[in-house]
Every structure is written in C-alpha cells, then in structure tokens.
N, C-alpha and C positions, 0 to 999 in steps of 0.2 A: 420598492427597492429592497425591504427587508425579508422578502419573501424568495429572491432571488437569490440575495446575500445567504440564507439558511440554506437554500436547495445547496448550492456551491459548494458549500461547507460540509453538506454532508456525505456527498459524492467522494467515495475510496476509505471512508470513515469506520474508525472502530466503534462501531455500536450495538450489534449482537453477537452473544458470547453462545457457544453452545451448552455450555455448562449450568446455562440462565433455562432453559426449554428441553434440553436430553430428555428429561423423566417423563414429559408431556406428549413423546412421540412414539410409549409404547401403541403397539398395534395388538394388544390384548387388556389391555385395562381401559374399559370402555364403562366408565358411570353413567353415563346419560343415558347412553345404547338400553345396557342392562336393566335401568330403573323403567322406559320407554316398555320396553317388552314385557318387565314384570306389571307392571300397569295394564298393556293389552292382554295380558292373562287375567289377570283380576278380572276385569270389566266382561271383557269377553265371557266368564265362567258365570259370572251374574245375568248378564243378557242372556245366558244360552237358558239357563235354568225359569227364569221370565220374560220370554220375549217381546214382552209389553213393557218390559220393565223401561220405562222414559226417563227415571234419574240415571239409566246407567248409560245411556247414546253418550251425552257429550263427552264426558270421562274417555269413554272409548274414542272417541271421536278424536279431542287431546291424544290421545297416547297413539294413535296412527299419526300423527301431526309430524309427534315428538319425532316418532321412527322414521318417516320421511326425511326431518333435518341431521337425524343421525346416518342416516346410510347414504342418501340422495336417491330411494326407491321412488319414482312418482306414482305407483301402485299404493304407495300409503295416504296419499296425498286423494285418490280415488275411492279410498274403502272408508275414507271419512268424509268424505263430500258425500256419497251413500248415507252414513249414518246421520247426518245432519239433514238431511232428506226425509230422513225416516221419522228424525226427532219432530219435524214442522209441520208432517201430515200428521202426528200422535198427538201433540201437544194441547192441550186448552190454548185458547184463545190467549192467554194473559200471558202465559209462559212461551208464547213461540217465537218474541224476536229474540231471545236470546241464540235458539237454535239459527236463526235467519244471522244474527251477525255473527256466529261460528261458519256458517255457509260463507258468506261475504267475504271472512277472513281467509277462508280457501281459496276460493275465488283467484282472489286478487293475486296469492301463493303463485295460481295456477298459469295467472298473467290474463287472463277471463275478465278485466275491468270494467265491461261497461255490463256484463252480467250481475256483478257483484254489485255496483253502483245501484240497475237496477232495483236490484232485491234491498237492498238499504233504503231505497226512498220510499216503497213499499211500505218496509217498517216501520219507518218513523213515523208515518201518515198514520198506523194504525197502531196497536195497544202497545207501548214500548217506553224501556228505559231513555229520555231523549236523549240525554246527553252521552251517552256509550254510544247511542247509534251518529249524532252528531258528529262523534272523533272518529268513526270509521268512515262516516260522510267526507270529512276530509281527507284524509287517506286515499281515497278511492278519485276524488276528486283530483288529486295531485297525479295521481298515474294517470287519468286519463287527461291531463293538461286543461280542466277547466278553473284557472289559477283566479278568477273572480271568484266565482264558487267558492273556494278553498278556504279564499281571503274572511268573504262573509262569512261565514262558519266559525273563522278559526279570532273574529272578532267577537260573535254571539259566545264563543267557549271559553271568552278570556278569563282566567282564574289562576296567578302568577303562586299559589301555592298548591296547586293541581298537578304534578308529575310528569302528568296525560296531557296535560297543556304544553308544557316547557318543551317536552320532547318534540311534537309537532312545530311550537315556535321556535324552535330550531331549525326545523326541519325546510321551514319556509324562507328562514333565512337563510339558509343556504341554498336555495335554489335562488333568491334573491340576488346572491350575491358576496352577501355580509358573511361571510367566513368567520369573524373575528364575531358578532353574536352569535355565530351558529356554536361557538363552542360556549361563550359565555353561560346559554340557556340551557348547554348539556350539562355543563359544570352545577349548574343548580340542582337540576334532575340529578346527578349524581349525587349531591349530598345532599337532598330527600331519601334518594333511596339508602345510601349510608346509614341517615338519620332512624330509617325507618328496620334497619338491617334485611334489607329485601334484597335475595340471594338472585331471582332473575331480573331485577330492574339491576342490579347493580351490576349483573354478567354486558346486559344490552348497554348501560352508559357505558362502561367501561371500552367496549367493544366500538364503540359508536365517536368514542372522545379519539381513540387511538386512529379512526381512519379523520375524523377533522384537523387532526393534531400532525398527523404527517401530509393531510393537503396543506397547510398551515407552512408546512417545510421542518416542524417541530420534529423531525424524525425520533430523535433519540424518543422524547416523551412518548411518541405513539408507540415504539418496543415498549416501553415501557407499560403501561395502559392493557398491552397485550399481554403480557406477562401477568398483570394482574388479573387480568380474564381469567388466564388458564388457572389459576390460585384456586379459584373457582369451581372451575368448569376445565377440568385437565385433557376432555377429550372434543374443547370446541375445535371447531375444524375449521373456521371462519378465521379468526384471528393466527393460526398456526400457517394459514395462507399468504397470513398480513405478514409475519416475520419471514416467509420467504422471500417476499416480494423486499424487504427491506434489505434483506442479504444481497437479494440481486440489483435492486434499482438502486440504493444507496451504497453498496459497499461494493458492486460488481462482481459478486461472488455466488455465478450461477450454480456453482458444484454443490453450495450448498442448500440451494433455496431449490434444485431435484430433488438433494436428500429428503428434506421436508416433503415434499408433495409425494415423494415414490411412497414416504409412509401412511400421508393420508390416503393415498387412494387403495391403499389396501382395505379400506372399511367404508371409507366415505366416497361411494364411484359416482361422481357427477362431471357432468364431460368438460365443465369448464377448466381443470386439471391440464386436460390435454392442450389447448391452448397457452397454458400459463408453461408448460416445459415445451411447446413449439417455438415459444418465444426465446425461450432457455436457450436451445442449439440455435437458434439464428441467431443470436448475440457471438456463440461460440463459434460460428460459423461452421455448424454440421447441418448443411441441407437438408440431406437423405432423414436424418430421424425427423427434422424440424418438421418436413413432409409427412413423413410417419404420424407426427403426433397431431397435425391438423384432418388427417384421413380419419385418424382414431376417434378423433371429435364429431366428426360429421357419423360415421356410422353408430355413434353410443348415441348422438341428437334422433338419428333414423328408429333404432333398436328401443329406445324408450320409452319412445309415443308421449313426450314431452308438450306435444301441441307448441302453442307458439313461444313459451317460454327460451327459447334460445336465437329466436328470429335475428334478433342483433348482433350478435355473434356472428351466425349465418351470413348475414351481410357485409358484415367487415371480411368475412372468412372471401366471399365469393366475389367482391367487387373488382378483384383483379383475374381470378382465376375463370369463373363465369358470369360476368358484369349483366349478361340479361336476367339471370336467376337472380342474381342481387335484387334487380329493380323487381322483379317481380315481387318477392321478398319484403320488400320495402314498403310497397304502394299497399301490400295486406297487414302489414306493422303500423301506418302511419293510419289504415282504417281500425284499428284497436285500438290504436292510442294515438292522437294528434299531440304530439306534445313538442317541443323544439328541441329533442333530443332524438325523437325517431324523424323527424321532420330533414335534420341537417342526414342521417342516414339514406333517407330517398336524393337529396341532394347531390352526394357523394355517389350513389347511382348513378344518379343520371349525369352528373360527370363523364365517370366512367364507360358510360354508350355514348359519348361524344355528341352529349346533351348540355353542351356550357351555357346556353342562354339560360334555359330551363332551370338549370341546378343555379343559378346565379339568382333568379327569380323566387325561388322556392328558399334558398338561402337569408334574401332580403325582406321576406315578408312573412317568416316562421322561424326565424332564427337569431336574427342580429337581434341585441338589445333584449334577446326573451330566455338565455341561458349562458351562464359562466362557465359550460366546463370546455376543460380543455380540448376534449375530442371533437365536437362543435368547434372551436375555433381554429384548429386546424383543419378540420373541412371547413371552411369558410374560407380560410387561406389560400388553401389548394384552386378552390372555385374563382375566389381574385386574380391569381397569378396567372389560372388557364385563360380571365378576359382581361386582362395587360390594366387592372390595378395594383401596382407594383407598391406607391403610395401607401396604402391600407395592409398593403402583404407585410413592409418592413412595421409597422405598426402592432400588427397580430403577432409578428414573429417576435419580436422584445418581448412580447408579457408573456408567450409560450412557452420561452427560455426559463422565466421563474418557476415555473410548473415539471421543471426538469424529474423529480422524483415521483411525481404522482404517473409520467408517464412514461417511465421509465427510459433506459439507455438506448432503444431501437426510432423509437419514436425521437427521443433528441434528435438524432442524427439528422432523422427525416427534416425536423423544425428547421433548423441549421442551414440543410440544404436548399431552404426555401428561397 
C-alpha cells in the first residue's frame, strides 16, 4: 500500500529542476570519452612498439570497454574481445584467467551468456583467482537463469564486509523479490565505497540505489542519487536517461525528457534512445514520429551488428506489428537465456499468434512465482484475461497500479484497461 501511495504522489510532482542537471548535458565536455581514448592511445602506442607485450592487452582491452560505454559503438566491444583472445593464447598458465574473466566480462556485455559461463567454469577448474572467478560465476549465472546455481555460489561467497558480495546480495534480492533488501545491501556497498573513497564503486551504487529507489516509488531520492552520479561522472549517459524518464513518467513532461535524450544521442548513439522518445510522441499523441522513432530503432539494431543484445526490445517492438518474427525472436532469446523474463516474452508471442493455451502454459510453468517485475505481470495478465481468468486479472492489476512510475504513463493506461 505504501508503494502505491508514493507512486501516486509522485505523479505531476515537482521533482526535477533543470537547473539541478543543465551543466551535465553539455554535448562537448565529455571526461570519460576523452580519458577512454587517451588510454587507447597509450596502450595502443605501447602494444604497437611490442607486440608481445602481454602487460599491455588488458589495459587496452579496458579502454575499448570504456569506449564502448562512452559512445554505444559495439566495434569496441569487438576489438577487446580480440585482445582478450590474444592475451589467453600469450599468457603463462598462471596469469591466464584473469584475461579469461576480462573475456567473460565481455561476453556477457555482449549478451553471449552461456559462452561466457562456459569459459568461467573452465577457469575456475584450472589455475585461477577463485573467488573473482566465483563472483563472475554468479553473474553469469543469473543471466542465464540457473538461480540454484547462483544461490550456491553466492552462499560459498558470503563475506558481508566484501563490496563484491553486497552488490550481488542485492542483486539477488531483487530478483527475489525483496526490494526493501535490495537497497538495504546497496546502501552498505555505498558506504564501503564512500568509506573506501572509490570514484567507480561509488558512480555504480550511486547509479544502482537511484534505479532501486525509484522502483521503490522513492522517486524524488532516485533524482536525487542521479544527481550525485553526475557530481562524478558529469558525462554518464545512464543515469541522464534516468532523469528523463523521471521528467516523463513522474512529472508527465515529455518536452523535457526529448530534450535530455536529443542531447545524449548526439554522442552516446545506442538505439535504445529511439524507443524511449517513440514512447515520447505516443504519450503526446504524435504517431507519425512515434513510427519514425521505432523504424529508427530497428534499422540502428540492423546497422550495428549488435547480435542478440536487443532481441527483447525486438520482441516487444514486433509482437503486434509482426507477431510471427516476434515468436521467432523469442523461442532464439529464450534458447540464450531461459530465464522468466525472456520466458514471459515467448509467452506474450505466442499470445499474440492466437496461441492462448500455449502462452498460458508457458506463463504458468516459467513465470508465475519465479519473477516480480512488472512487464512479467502484465503479460501474465494479458494471457489470464485472453483464458477468462478475470479472478487473477483483477488481482495482478491492483499490484500493477503501485508500479505506476517504473512503467511509466503508456503502460498505466494499458493496466487500467485491463
């Protein structure tokens, strides 16, 4: 009830100021960018001079990383999967899983999970730091939904003054469920890394507390939170996404949360942009762009050789406009990752191809009881109503209604109409 009661509240609410984030939306003051590329210069100039040289791969390897999160080129994200490659065939025996969980780390980037998985269990089996390779075990574990796994793991790793622990028991709690621990165990991880004055552990809680904190309905707190990020990290593009969506979901002020995003994608061109202002004009009721900006999407997914990193997207995108690509889409998503988030995905497919028994089976045997979020229970909804559980429908639709901000004004509507 008190989750409700906050969403409520904060719906048409004064809580972002432009005057709080202005400085943060120049589109030339780029630190991270600039520090990213003078790194790949370094590194690069040292590798080129020794190309044997093996202390310099990962460095470079990091700094195509960086450049990947700074721009959204997935070419960076390839020219260090390369180097990391290069580093595990060069390496002695004793020093190779660290290159092998820089690989993994990629991997996983790449949405490539059960590769990555593979090459982790590899390493642990043989000469390796265990427990680095343990906490990326989890990880990987969790993308691909083997939530036993995870569990045993993330019991072997328990060490409540460990950083690298709290963030994962966070992490687990919140797939759990437990909302109100998931932030608890951020909150601690945040003042470790306070304590410890650690500039990227404290951009990640920060960053991390702000999107718990507005599931929460905590809206104001999570600007908040973001705000601190950028204190930071003035050209993160992540959290600069989060205060638009705040503009729009909670204050209904689409005009503003374009502005924000027309300035990120002038540097940071990753296509999920283009859905977040398709959503924009259908709120404002402009078709013709809202069209526009879902066409833009699929062609920048096509043009960027992304692999499956956008599959989910893709399938919300297509489940009404081409319902058979969807399901196709889907049934090659849910063999990457079985999880009950790509699971209720296939579901909603197969809805969609006037598959209700199907999608009702697949919903009740991969989904119910194995994930809280809200897009799951709204396909789950949808799937009751199409087989005349009406019972269960008004059910899902009360707790949906608390979730009003995380899923913004378009989707309310839908819930409502349920």
């Amino acid at each position: 009830m008190f989750t409700l009661i906050a969403c409520k509240e904060a719906v048409n609410k004064d809580i972002t100021h432009m005057e709080d984030y202005n400085q943060y939306l120049s589109t030339t003051h780029l630190p991270s960018y600039e520090e990213a590329i003078s790194e790949k210069t370094f590194w690069s100039s040292r590798l080129t001079k020794d190309t044997s040289g093996i202390g310099d791969i990962a460095p470079l390897a990091g700094a195509y990383e960086k450049l990947f999160a700074e721009t959204g080129e997935v070419q960076y994200l390839r020219n260090a999967e390369i180097l990391y490659k290069k580093g595990i065939s060069k390496a002695a025996v004793q020093y190779r899983d660290g290159f092998e969980r820089g690989l993994a780390h990629n991997l996983i980037s790449q949405h490539r999970f059960s590769e990555a998985d593979s090459i982790l269990q590899k390493s642990y089996k043989g000469v390796s730091h265990k427990r680095a390779s343990q906490l990326m075990l989890f990880d990987a574990a969790m993308e691909l939904g083997k939530y036993k796994e995870a569990y045993g793991l993330l019991n072997a790793l328990k060490d409540m003054s460990d950083i690298n622990y709290l963030i994962r028991l966070s992490k687990w709690s919140d797939y759990k469920g437990d909302l109100d621990s998931a932030i608890k165990y951020m909150e601690m991880a945040r003042d470790m890394a306070e304590s410890m004055d650690n500039v990227p552990l404290k951009i990640w809680t920060y960053s991390n507390l702000g999107d718990y904190y507005g599931h929460a309905g905590r809206v104001a707190d999570a600007y908040q939170y973001y705000l601190k990020t950028l204190e930071l990290q003035p050209d993160n593009a992540y959290v600069k996404k989060g205060i638009a969506w705040i503009a729009y979901a909670a204050e209904g002020n689409a005009s503003e949360a374009h502005r924000i995003l027309d300035t990120l994608m002038q540097n940071h061109r990753i296509p999920d942009y283009h859905l977040l202002k398709a959503e924009l004009y259908h709120f404002q009721g402009d078709k013709e762009n809202a069209e526009k900006e879902e066409a833009a999407f699929i062609k920048s997914v096509k043009e960027g050789d992304y692999g499956a990193m956008y599959n989910t997207y893709l399938i919300e995108l297509y489940v009404d406009t081409n319902p058979t690509k969807a399901l196709e889409i889907a049934k090659q998503e849910v063999g990457n990752r079985a999880t009950p988030e790509t699971y209720q995905l296939l579901a909603l497919a197969q809805l969609k191809n006037g598959m209700k028994q199907e999608a009702l089976a697949t919903i009740q045997n991969h989904v119910v009881g194995k994930t809280f979020e809200p897009a799951a229970q709204f396909t789950t909804a949808l799937i009751y109503k199409a087989n005349g559980m009406d019972k269960e429908v008004k059910e899902l639709k009360k707790e949906l209604l608390t979730a009003s901000f995380e899923v913004g004004p378009m989707k309310t509507q839908e819930i409502k109409s349920l």
